[in-house]
C-alpha positions in Angstrom: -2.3 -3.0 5.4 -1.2 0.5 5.2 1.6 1.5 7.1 0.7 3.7 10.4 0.9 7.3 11.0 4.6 8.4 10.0 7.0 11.3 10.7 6.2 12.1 7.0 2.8 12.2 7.9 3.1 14.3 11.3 5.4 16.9 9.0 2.2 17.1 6.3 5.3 16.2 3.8 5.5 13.9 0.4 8.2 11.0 1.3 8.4 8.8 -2.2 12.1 8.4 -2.5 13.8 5.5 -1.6 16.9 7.6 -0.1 14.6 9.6 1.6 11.8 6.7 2.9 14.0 3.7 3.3 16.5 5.1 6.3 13.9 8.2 7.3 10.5 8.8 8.6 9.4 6.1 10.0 6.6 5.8 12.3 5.3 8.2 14.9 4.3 7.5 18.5 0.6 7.4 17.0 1.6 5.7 13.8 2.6 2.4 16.6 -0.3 2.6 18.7 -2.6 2.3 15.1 -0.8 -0.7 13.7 -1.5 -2.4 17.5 -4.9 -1.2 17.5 -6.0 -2.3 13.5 -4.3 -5.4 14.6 -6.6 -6.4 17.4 -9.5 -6.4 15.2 -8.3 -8.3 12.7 -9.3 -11.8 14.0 -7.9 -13.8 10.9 -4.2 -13.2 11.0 -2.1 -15.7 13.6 1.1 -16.7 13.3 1.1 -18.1 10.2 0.7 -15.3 8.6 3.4 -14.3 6.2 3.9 -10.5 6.3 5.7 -8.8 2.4 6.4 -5.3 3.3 7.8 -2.2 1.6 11.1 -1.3 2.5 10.4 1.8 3.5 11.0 2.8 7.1 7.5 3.3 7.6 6.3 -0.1 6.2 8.8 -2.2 7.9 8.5 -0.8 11.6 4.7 -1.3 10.9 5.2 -4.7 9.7 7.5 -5.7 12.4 4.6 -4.8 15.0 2.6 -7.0 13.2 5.1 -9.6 13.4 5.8 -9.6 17.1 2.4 -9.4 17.9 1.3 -12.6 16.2 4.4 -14.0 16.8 4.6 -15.3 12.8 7.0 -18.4 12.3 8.6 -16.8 9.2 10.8 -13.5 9.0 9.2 -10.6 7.7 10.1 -10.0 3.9 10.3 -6.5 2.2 9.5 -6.3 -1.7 10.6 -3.0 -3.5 7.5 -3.8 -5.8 5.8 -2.5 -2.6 7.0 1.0 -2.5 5.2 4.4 -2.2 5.0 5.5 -5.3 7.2 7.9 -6.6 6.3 11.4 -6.3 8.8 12.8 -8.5 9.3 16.9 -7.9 6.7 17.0 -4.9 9.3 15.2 -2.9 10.0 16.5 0.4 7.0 19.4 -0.6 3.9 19.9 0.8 1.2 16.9 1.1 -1.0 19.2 -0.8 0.4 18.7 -4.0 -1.1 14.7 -3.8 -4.3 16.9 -4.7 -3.0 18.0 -7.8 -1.2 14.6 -8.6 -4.9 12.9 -8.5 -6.9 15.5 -10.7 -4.3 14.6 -13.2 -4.6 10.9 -12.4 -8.6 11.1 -13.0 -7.0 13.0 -16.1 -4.8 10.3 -17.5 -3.9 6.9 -15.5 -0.4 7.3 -18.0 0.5 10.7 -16.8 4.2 11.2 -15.6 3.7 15.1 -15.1 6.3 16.1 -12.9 8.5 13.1 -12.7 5.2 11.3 -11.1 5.1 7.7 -11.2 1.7 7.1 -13.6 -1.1 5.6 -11.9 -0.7 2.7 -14.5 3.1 2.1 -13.6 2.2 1.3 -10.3 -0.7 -0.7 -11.3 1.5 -3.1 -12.9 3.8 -3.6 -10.4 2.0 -4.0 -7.6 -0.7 -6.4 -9.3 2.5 -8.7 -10.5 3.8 -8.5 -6.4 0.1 -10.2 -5.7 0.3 -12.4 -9.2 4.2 -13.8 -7.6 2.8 -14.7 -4.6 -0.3 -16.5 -5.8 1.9 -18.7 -7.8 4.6 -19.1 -4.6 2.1 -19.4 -1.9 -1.5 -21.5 -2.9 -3.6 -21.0 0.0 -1.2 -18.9 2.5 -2.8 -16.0 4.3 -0.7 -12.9 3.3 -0.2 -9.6 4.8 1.0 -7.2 2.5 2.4 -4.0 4.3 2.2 -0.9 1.9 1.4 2.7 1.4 -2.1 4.7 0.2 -1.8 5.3 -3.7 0.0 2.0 -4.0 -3.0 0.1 -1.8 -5.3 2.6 -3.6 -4.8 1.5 -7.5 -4.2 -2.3 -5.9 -7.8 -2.2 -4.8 -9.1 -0.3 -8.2 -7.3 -3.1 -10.0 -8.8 -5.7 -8.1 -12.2 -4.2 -8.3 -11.6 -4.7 -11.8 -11.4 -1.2 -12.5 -9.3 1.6 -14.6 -6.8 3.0 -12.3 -7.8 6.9 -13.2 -10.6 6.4 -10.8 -8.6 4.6 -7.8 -9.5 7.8 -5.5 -13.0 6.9 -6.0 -12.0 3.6 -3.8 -12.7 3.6 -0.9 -10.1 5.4 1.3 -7.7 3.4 3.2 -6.7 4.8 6.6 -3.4 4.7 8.0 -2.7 1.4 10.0 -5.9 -0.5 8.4 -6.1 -3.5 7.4 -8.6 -4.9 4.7 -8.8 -7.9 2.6 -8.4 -8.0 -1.7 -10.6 -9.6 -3.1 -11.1 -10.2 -6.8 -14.1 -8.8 -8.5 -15.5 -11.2 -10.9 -15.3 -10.7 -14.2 -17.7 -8.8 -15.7 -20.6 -11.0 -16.7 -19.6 -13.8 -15.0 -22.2 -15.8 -13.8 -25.0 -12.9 -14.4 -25.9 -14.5 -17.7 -25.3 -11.5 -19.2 
């Protein structure tokens, strides 16, 4: 799930730093109402579900609307591995300059340009958060709670695809919620 609609978001702002994300800019009054509504359509979560969050504001107050909705049995738990990614000099500029972070992305999945967390960095980490969990939890249904490049290159990865091209993914709206699944390998079972 991606976080809902945040005070970030309503400001048209880049919030990527922990100092600034983890006490500030939370959700707005829309951001809520999203998270309730994605929720009501997704018919396989219950209260078993176990819900990993950023710790960012955003995340959490999203997650913890999931959480009291469903009324889960287990706390929610934040994972750092989770986080936005890191934005480096656009922070607190402008959500226009995510335009120019993603041309260089297409450019070069390693880029750091500007202090920007490389499309590959985040990759990694995120794709060990899921790799943990698998090994902790056989056959739990998980709700991962994040934010759009990091869900983004999560879903490019799991397509089983470079991360340069995670903007070709489908977008992920605030608030929704959609399953991973793993693309199988290439080859596998096509004969090829």
């Amino acid at each position: 799930m991606r976080h809902g609609h945040s005070l970030a978001n309503a400001r048209g702002i880049i919030v990527s730093h922990p100092e600034n994300g983890c006490r500030g800019y939370g959700l707005s009054e829309s951001g809520r109402s999203q998270v309730a509504h994605s929720l009501s359509r997704a018919g396989e979560l219950d209260a078993e579900t176990l819900i990993i969050c950023s710790d960012f504001k955003r995340a959490r107050e999203s997650a913890d609307i999931v959480h009291a909705r469903l009324v889960c049995r287990s706390p929610v738990a934040t994972e750092q591995r989770l986080r936005e990614r890191h934005f480096g000099d656009y922070e607190l500029s402008a959500d226009s300059g995510y335009e120019e972070v993603w041309r260089q992305d297409a450019l070069d999945a390693d880029s750091r340009r500007k202090g920007v967390e490389s499309v590959n960095q985040v990759m990694q980490r995120v794709t060990r958060v899921v790799r943990d969990l698998e090994q902790r939890f056989s056959g739990a249904s998980i709700l991962l709670v994040s934010h759009g490049d990091a869900l983004q290159i999560l879903q490019a990865a799991f397509a089983r695809r470079d991360g340069s091209i995670h903007r070709q993914q489908e977008h992920l709206h605030t608030a929704e919620i959609r399953q991973l699944a793993l693309a199988p390998a290439k080859g596998a079972g096509s004969g090829v």
